[in-house]
C-alpha positions in Angstrom: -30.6 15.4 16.8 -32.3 12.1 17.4 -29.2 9.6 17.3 -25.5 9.7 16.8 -23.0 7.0 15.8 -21.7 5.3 18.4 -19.8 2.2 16.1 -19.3 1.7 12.9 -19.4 -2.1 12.5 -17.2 -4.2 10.1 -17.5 -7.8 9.1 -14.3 -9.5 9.5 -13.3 -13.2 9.8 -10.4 -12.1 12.2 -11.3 -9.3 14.0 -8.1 -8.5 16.1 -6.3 -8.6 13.4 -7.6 -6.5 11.4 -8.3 -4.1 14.1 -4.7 -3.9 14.8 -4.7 -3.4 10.6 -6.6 -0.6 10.5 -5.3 1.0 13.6 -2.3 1.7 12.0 -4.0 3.3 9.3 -6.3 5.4 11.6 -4.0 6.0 14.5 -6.7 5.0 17.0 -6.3 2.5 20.1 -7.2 -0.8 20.1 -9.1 -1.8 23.4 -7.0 -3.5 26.1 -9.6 -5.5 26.8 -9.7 -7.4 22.9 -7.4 -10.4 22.4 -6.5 -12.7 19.9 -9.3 -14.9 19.1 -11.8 -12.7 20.6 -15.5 -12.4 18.5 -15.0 -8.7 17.9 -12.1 -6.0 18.8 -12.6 -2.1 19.0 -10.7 0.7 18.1 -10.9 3.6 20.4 -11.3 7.1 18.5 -9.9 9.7 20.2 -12.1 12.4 21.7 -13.9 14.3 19.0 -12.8 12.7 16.3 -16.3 10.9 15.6 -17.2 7.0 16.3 -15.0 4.2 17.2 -14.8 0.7 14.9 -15.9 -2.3 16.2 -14.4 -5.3 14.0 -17.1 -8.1 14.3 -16.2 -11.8 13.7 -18.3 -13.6 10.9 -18.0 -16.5 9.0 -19.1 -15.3 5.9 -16.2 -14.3 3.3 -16.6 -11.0 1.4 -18.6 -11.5 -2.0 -18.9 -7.9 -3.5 -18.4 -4.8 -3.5 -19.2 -2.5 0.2 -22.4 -0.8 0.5 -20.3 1.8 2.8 -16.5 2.9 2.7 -14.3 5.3 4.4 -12.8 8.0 2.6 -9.9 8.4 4.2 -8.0 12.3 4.2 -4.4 12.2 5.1 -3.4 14.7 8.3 0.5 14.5 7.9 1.2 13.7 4.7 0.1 13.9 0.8 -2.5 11.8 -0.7 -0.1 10.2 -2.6 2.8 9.4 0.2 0.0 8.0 2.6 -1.3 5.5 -0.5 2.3 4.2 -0.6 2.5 4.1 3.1 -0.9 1.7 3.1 0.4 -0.2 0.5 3.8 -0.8 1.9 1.2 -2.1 5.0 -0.9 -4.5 3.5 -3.1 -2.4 1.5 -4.1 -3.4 -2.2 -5.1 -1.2 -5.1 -8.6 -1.7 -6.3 -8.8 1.5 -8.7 -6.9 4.9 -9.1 -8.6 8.1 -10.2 -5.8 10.6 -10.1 -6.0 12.9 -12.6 -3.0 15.4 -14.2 -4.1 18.1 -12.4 -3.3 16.5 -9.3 -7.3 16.3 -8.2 -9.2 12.4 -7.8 -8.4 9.6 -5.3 -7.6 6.3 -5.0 -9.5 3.4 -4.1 -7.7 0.4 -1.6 -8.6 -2.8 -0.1 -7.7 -3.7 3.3 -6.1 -7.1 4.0 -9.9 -8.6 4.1 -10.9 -6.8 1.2 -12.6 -4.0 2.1 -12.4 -1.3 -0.2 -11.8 2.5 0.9 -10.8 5.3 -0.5 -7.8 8.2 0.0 -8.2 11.7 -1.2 -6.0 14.4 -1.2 -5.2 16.0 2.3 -6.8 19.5 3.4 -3.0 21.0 2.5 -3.3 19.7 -1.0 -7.0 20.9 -1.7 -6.1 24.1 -0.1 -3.6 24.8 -3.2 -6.0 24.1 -5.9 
């Protein structure tokens, strides 16, 4: 191996805030040392569980769609409980590819506008 990830970056015109956003939705820390008003803020990943997410201030407003989302796999609940649970958070509904057979995802936007993605958990995908 040559290089890991260290970051993942994302452009955001409040960077605290939506670090504090998305760290409900990951579960991971946000650094003690970010503030309110700070240029960028970090979230922490906890050991082994891959890069942290540094939240970058920019003056730019989102124009398109992302070159690069997460797709996000619930731990402790169903695909479908942890969409409502992002909603009920700020979340908004960009698409929805559930199918019948239970199968597909669904595609969110984060308060900025950032779309990602939540699939079925490894319990659900386990049963098909």
């Amino acid at each position: 191996m040559t290089n890991r990830i260290h970051h993942l970056n994302i452009d955001s015109r409040d960077p605290y805030e939506l670090a504090g956003w998305w760290s409900q939705v990951l579960g991971y820390p946000r650094s003690e040392e970010d503030f309110p008003g700070d240029p960028e803020a970090l979230l922490i990943a906890p050991e082994g569980a891959g890069p942290g997410v540094l939240f970058c201030r920019i003056s730019d407003e989102k124009t398109g769609k992302n070159r690069l989302h997460f797709d996000l796999q619930p731990t402790e609940r169903t695909r479908d409980e942890e969409v409502e649970r992002l909603l009920g958070i700020g979340a908004t509904l960009v698409g929805d590819r559930r199918r019948p057979d239970g199968t597909g995802w669904v595609t969110l936007a984060d308060p900025e506008g950032n779309e990602f993605c939540v699939e079925r958990s490894a319990a659900e995908r386990a049963q098909h």
